[in-house]
PyMOL Python script that loads the backbone (N, CA, C, O; Angstrom):
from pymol import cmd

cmd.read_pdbstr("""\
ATOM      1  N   UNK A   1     104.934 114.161  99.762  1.00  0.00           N
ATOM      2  CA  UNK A   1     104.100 113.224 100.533  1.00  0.00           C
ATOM      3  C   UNK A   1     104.748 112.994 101.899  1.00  0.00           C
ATOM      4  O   UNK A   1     105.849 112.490 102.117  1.00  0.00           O
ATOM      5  N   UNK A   2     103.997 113.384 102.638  1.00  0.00           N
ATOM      6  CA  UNK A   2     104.478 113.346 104.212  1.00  0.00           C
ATOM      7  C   UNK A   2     104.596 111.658 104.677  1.00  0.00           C
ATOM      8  O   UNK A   2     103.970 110.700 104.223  1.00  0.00           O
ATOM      9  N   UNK A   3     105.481 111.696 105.586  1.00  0.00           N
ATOM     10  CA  UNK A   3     105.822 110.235 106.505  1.00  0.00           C
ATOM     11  C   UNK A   3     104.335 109.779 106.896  1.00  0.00           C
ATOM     12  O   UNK A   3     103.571 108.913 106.468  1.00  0.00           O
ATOM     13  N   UNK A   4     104.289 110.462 107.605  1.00  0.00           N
ATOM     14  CA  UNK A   4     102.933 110.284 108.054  1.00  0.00           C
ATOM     15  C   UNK A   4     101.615 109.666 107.604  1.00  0.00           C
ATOM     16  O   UNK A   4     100.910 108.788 108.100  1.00  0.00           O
ATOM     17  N   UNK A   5     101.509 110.426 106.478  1.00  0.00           N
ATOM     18  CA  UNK A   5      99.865 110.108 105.707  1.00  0.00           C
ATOM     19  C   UNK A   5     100.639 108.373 104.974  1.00  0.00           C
ATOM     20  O   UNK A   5      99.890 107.413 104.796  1.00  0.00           O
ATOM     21  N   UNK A   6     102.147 108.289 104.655  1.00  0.00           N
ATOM     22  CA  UNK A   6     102.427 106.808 104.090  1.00  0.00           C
ATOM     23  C   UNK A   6     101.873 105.848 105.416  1.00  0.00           C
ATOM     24  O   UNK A   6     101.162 104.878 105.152  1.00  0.00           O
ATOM     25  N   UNK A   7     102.148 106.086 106.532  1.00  0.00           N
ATOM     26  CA  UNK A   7     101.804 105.071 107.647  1.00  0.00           C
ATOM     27  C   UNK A   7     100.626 104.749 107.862  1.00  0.00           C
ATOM     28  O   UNK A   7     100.187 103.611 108.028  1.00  0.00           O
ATOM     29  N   UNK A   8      99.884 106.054 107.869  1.00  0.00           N
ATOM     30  CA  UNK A   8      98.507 106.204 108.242  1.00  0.00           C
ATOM     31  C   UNK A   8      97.876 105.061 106.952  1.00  0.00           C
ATOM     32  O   UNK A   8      97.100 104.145 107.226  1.00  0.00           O
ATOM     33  N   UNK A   9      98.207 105.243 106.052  1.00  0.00           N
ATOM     34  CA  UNK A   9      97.918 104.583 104.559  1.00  0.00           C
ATOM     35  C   UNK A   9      98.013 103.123 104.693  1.00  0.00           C
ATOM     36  O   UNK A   9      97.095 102.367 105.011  1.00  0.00           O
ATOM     37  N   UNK A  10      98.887 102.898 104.494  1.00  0.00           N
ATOM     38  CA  UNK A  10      99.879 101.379 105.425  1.00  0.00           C
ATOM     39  C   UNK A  10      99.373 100.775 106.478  1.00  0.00           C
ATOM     40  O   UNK A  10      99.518  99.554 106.428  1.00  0.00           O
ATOM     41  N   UNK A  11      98.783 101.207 107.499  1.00  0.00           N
ATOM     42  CA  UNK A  11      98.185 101.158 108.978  1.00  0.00           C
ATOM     43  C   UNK A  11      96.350 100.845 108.659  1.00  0.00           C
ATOM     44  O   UNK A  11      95.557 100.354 109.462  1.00  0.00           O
ATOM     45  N   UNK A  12      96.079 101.287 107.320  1.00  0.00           N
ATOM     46  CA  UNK A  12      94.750 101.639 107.628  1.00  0.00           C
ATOM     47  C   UNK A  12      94.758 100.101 106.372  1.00  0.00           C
ATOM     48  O   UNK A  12      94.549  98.991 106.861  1.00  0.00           O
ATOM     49  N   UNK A  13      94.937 100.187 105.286  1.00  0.00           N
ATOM     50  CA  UNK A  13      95.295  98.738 104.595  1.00  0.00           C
ATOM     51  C   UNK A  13      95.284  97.270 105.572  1.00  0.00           C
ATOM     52  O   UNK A  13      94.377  96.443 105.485  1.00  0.00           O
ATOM     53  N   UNK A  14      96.659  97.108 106.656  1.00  0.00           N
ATOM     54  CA  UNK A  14      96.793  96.142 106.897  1.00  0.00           C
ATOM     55  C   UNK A  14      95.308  95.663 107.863  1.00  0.00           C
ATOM     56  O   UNK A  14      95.036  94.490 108.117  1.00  0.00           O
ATOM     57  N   UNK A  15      94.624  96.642 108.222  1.00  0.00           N
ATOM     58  CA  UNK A  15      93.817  96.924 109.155  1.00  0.00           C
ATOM     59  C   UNK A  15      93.055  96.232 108.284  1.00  0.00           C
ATOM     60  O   UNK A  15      93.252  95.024 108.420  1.00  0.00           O
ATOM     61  N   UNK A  16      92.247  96.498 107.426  1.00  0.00           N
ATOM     62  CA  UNK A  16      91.475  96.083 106.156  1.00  0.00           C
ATOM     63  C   UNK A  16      91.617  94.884 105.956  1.00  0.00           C
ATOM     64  O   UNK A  16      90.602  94.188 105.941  1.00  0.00           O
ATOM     65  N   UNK A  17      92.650  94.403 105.787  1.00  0.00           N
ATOM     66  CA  UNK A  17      93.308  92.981 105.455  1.00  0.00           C
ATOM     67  C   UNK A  17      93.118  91.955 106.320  1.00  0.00           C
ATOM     68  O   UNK A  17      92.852  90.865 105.815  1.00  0.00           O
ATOM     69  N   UNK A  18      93.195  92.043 107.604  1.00  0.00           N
ATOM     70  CA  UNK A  18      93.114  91.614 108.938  1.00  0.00           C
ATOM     71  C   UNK A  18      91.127  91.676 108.939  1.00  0.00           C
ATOM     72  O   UNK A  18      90.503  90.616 108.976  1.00  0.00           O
ATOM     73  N   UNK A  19      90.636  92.590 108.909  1.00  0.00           N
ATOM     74  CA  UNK A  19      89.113  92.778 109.084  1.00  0.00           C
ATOM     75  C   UNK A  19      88.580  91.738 107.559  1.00  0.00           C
ATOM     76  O   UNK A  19      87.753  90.856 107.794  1.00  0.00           O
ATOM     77  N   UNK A  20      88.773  91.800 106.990  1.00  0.00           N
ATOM     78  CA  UNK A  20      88.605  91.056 105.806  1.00  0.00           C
ATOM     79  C   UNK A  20      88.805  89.233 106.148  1.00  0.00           C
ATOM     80  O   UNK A  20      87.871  88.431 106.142  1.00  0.00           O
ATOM     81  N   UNK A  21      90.155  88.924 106.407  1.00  0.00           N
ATOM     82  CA  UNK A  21      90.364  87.738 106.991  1.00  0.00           C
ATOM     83  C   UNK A  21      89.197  86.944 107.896  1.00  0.00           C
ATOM     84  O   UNK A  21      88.556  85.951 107.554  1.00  0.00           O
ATOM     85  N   UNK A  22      89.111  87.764 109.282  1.00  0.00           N
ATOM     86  CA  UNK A  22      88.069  87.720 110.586  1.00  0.00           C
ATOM     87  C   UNK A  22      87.020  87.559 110.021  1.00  0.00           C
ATOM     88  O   UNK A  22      86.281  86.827 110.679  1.00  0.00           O
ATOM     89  N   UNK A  23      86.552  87.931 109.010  1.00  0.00           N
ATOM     90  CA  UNK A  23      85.028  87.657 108.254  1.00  0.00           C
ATOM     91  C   UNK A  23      85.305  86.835 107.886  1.00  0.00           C
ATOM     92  O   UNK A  23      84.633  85.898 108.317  1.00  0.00           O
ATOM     93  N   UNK A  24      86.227  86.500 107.039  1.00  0.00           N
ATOM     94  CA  UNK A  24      86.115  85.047 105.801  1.00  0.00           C
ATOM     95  C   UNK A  24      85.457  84.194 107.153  1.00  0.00           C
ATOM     96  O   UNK A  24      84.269  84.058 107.443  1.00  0.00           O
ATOM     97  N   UNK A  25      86.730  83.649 107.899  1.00  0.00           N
ATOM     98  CA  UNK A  25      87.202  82.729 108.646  1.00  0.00           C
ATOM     99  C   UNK A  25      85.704  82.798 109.555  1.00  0.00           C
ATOM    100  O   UNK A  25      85.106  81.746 109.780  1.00  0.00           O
ATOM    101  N   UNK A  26      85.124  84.217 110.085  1.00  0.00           N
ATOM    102  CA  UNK A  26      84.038  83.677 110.741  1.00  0.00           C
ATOM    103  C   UNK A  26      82.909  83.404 109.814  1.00  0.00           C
ATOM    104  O   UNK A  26      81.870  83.027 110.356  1.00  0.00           O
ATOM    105  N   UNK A  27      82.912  83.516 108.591  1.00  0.00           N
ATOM    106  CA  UNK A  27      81.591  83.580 107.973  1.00  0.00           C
ATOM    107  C   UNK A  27      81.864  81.551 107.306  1.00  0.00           C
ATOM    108  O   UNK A  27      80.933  80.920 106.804  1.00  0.00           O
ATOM    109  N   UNK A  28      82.968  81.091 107.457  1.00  0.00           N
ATOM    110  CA  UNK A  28      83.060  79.941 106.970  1.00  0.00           C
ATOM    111  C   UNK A  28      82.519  78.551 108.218  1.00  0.00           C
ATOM    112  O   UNK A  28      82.345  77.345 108.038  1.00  0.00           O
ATOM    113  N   UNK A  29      82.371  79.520 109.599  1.00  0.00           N
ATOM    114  CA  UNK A  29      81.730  78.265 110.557  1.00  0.00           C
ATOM    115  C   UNK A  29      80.620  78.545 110.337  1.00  0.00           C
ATOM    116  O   UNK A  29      79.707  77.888 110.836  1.00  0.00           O
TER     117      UNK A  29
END
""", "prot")
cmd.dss("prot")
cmd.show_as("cartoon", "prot")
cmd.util.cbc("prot")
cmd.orient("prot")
């Protein structure tokens, strides 16, 4: 398993996590 595809993996998650949040938080005003 390349360095790479772990970051890309890692990178694309926290991304998710963050986009996920921005909804809650805007869908709660």
């Amino acid at each position: 398993m390349e360095i790479v595809t772990v970051v890309v993996a890692v990178a694309a998650l926290i991304v998710s996590i963050v986009a996920l949040v921005t909804t809650l938080r805007t869908t709660r005003r």
